[in-house]
C-alpha positions in Angstrom: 0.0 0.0 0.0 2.7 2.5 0.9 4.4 2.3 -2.2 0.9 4.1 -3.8 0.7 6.8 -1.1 2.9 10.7 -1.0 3.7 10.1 2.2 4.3 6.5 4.2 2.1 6.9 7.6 4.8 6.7 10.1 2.7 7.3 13.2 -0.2 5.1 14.1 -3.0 8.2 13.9 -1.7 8.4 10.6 -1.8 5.1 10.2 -5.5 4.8 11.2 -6.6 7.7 9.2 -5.5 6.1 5.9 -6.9 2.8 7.1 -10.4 4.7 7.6 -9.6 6.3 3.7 -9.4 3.3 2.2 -12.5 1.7 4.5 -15.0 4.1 3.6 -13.6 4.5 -0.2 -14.4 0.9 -0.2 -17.8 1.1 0.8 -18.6 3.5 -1.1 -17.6 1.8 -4.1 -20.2 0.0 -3.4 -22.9 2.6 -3.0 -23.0 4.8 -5.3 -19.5 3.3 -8.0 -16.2 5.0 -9.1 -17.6 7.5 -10.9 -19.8 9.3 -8.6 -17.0 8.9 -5.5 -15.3 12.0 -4.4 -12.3 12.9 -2.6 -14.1 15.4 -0.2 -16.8 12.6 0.5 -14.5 9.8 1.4 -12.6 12.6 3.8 -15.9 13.6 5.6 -17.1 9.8 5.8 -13.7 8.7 7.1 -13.5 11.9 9.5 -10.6 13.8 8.1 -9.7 17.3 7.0 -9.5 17.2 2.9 -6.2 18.6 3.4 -5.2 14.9 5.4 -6.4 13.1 2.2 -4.0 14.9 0.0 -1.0 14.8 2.5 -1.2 10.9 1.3 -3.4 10.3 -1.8 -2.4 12.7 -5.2 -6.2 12.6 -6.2 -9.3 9.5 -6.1 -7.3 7.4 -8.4 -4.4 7.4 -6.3 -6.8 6.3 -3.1 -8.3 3.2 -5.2 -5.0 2.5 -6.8 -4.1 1.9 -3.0 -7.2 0.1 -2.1 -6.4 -2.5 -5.1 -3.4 -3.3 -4.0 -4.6 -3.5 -0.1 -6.9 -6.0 -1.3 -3.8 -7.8 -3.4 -2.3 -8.3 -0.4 -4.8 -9.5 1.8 -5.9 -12.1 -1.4 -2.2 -13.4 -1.0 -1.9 -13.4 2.5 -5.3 -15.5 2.9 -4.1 -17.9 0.4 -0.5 -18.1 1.7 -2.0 -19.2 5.3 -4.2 -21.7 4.2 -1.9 -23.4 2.0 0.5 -23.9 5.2 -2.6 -24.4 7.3 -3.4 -27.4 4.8 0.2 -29.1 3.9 -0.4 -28.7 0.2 1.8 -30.2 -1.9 0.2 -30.2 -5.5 -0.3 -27.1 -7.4 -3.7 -27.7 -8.2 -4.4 -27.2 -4.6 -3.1 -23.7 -5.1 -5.7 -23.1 -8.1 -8.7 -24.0 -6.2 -7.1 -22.4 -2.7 -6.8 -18.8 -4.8 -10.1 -19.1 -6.7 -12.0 -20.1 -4.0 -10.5 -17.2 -2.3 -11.1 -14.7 -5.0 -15.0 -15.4 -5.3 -15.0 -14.9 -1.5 -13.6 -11.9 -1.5 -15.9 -10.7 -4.4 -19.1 -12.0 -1.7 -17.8 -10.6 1.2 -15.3 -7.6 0.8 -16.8 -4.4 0.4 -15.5 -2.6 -2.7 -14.5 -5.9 -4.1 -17.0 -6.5 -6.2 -15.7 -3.3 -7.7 -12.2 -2.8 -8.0 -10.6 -6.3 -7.4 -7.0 -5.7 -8.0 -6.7 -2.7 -9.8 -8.7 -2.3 -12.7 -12.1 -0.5 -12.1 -15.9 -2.2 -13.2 -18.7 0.1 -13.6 -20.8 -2.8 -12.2 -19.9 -5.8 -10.7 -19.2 -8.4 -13.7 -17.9 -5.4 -15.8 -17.3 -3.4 -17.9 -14.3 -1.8 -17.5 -13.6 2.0 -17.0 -11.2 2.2 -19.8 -7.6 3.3 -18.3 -7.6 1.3 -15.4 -5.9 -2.0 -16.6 -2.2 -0.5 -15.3 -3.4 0.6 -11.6 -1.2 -1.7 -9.7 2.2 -1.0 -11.7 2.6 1.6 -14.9 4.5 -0.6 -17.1 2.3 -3.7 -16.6 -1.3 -4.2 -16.7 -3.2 -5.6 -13.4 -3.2 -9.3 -14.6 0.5 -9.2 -15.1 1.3 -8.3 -11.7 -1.2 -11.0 -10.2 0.5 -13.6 -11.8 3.3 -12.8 -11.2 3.2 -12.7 -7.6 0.7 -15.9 -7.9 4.1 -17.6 -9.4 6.0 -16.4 -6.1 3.3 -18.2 -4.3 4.0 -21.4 -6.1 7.4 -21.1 -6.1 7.7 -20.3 -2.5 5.3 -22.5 -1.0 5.2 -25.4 -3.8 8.3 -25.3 -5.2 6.8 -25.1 -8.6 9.9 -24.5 -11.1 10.4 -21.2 -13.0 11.0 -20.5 -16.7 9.8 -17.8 -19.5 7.1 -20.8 -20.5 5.1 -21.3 -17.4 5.4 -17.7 -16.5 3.6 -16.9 -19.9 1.1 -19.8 -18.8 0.4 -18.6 -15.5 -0.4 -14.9 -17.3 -3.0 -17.2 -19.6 -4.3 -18.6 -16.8 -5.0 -15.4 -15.1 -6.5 -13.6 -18.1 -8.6 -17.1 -18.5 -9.9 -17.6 -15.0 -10.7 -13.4 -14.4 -12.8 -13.2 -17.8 -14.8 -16.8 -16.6 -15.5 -15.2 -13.2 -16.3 -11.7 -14.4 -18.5 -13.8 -16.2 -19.9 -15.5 -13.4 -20.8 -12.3 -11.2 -22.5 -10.6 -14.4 -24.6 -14.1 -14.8 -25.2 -14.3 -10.7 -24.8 -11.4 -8.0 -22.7 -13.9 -5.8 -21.0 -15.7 -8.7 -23.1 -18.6 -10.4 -21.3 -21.8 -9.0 -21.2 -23.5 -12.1 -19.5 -20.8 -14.0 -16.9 -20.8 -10.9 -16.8 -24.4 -11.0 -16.0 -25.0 -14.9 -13.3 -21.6 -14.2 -11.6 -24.3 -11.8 -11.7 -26.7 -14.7 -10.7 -24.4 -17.5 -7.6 -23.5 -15.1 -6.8 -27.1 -13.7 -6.8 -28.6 -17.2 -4.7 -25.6 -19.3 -1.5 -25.3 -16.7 -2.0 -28.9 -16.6 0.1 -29.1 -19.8 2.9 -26.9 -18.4 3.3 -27.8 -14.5 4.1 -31.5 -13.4 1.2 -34.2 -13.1 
């Protein structure tokens, strides 16, 4: 998150206030979308002065350019500790582990449904507000940077072997399994289970020719 900000919170009331920034952007989100939020409304809801929001956030892209990749983190944090909570040991595992995640979030996290990681649906499902595909990283679009830190997952925690090929893969599978579960929100407000389960599938059976049986 810091990386996003003008100034890294270094005192724990600054820390809060950006916390509450982020909260309330994220609800908002879902109340009334990205393009009716304002700066001066996620301030007052959080209980800020305006002139707080700007010591960290350039303007409202910035804020849910932050919140995107808050939500990143905590996606790859859940999935890191229940891999080790479960012993896995086959990288299928991992796929079902992170889309199982991802539709939860989408259920249960406000904004989510949203702006996942980074790029920015007028409605849950899509479409997309065009320019938001590079929020996480300006040289790379969203995907790119989830799948790459998906492959540190694997690597790290299954010991999934690296090279050019299954890094390209791992970018197909994530283009793949967002468009399927876009997809599946647009279809059903909570994500149609069928749609999620044949996105499991689709995933599973596609890396299956690149990764080790």
């Amino acid at each position: 998150m810091t990386s996003t900000l003008r100034r890294r919170p270094a005192q724990r009331r600054s820390v809060e206030r950006v916390e509450r920034m982020l909260d309330e952007c994220a609800l908002l989100l879902d109340e009334i979308g990205y393009e009716s939020l304002t700066t001066k409304e996620v301030a007052r809801r959080a209980e800020v002065p305006i002139g707080t929001f700007y010591q960290f956030f350039p303007d409202k892209q910035g804020l849910v350019r932050a919140l995107a990749l808050r939500n990143l983190e905590a996606f790859l944090g859940r999935v890191s500790e229940l891999i080790a909570a479960a012993e896995l040991s086959h990288w299928t595992d991992l796929v079902e582990l992170a889309i199982d995640e991802f539709v939860s979030m989408k259920r249960s996290t406000p904004g989510f449904g949203v702006v996942d990681f980074g790029e920015v649906l007028r409605a849950p499902g899509g479409p997309a507000i065009e320019g938001t595909n590079r929020m996480l990283d300006a040289a790379l679009e969203n995907n790119a940077v989830v799948a790459d830190r998906l492959r540190g997952l694997g690597t790290d925690l299954l010991g999934v072997p690296l090279d050019r090929g299954l890094d390209r893969a791992i970018l197909v599978a994530v283009e793949a399994a967002d468009a399927v579960l876009k997809l599946a929100f647009r279809v059903d407000h909570d994500g149609d289970p069928e749609l999620i389960a044949e996105c499991k599938q689709l995933v599973r059976r596609y890396l299956a020719d690149h990764l080790p049986s």
